[in-house]
C-alpha positions as a LaTeX table, in Angstrom:
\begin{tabular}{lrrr}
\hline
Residue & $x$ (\AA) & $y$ (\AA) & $z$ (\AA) \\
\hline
Unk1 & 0.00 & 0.00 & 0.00 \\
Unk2 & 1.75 & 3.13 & $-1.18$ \\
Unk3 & 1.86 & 5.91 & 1.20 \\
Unk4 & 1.59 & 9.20 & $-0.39$ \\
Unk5 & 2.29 & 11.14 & 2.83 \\
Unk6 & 2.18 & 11.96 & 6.06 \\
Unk7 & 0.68 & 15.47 & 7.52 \\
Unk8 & $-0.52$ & 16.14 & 11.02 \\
Unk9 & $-0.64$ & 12.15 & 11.73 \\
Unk10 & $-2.74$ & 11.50 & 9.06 \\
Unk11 & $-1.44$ & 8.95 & 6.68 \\
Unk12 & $-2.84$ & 9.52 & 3.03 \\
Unk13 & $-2.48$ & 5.98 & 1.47 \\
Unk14 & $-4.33$ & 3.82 & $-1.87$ \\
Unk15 & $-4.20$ & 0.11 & $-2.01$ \\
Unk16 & $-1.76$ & $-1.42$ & $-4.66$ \\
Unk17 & $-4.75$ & $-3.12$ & $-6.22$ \\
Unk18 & $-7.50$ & 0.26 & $-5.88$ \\
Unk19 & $-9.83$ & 0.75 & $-8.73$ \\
Unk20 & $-11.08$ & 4.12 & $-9.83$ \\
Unk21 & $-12.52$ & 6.49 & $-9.26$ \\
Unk22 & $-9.41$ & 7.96 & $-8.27$ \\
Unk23 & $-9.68$ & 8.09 & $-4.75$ \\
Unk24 & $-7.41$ & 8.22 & $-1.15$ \\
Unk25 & $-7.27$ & 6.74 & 2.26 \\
Unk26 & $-6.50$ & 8.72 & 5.23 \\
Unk27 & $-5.43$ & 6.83 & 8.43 \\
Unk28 & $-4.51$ & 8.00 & 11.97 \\
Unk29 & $-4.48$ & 5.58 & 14.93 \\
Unk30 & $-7.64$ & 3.67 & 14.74 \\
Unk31 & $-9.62$ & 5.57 & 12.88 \\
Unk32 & $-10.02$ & 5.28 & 8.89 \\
Unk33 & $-11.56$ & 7.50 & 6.15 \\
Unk34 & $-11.67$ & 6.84 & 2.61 \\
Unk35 & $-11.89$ & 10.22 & $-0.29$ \\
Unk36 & $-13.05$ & 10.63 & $-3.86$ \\
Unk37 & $-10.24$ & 13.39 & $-4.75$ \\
Unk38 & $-11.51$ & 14.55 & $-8.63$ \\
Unk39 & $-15.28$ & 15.55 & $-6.22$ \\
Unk40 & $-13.90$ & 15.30 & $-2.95$ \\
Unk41 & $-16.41$ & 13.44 & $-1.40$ \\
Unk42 & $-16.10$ & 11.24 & 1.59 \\
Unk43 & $-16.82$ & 7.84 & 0.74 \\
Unk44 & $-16.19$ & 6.41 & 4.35 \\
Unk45 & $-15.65$ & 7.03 & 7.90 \\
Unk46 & $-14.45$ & 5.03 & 10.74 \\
Unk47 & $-13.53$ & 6.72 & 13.97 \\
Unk48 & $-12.87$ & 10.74 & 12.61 \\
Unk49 & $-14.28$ & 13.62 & 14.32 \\
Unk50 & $-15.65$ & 16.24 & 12.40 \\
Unk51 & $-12.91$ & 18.66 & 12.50 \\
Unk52 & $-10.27$ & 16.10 & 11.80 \\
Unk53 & $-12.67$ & 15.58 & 8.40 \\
Unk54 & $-12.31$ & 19.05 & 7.78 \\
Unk55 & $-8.89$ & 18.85 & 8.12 \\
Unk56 & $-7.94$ & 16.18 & 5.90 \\
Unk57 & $-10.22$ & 17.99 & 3.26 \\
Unk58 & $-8.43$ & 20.65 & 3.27 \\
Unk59 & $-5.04$ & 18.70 & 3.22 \\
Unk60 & $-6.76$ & 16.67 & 0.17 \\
Unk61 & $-7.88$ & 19.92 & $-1.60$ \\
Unk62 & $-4.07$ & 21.80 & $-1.18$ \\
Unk63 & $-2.73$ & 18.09 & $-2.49$ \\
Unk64 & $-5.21$ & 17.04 & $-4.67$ \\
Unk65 & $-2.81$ & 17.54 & $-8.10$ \\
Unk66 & $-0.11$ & 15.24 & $-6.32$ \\
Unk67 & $-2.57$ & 12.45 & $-5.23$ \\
Unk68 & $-3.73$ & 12.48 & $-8.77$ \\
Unk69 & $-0.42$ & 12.08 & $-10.55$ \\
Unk70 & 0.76 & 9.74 & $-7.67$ \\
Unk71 & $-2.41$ & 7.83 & $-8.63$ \\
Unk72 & $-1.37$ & 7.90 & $-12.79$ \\
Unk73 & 1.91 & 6.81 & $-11.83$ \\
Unk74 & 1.41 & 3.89 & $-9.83$ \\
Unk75 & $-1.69$ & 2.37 & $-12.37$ \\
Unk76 & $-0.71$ & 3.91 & $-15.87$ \\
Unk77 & 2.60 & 2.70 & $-15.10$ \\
Unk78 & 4.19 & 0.31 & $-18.29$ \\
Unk79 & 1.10 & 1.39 & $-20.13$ \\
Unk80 & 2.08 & 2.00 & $-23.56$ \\
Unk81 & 1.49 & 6.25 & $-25.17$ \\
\hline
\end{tabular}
């Protein structure tokens, strides 16, 4: 599972086998969240308060052009142009 960083404790993640939409999980301690980036919607929750959901949307929102080409990268990679 690729991590694409680390802010604040929260650990922005995809799965090596994910599927789109392009999409992100957020961990921190027990608690889980999964993100639509292109929409930013939350797909899941598991354990985050409200403001911590506000705060990884805004982390989400400032990175959303490096999840997306972290995303490319790691799928459309050996894909022929």
């Amino acid at each position: 599972m690729p991590t694409l960083f680390i802010l604040l404790g929260f650990r922005f993640f995809f799965w090596s086998n994910d599927h789109e939409p392009v999409h992100v999980h957020i961990s921190k301690g027990d608690a889980e969240a999964k993100y639509n980036v292109h929409d930013l919607e939350l797909v899941e929750n598991f354990g985050f308060k409200k403001s911590e959901l506000k705060m990884i949307e805004s982390i989400i929102e400032e990175n959303q052009d490096i999840i997306i080409e972290r995303w490319n990268e790691f799928f459309k990679k050996g894909e022929k142009k």
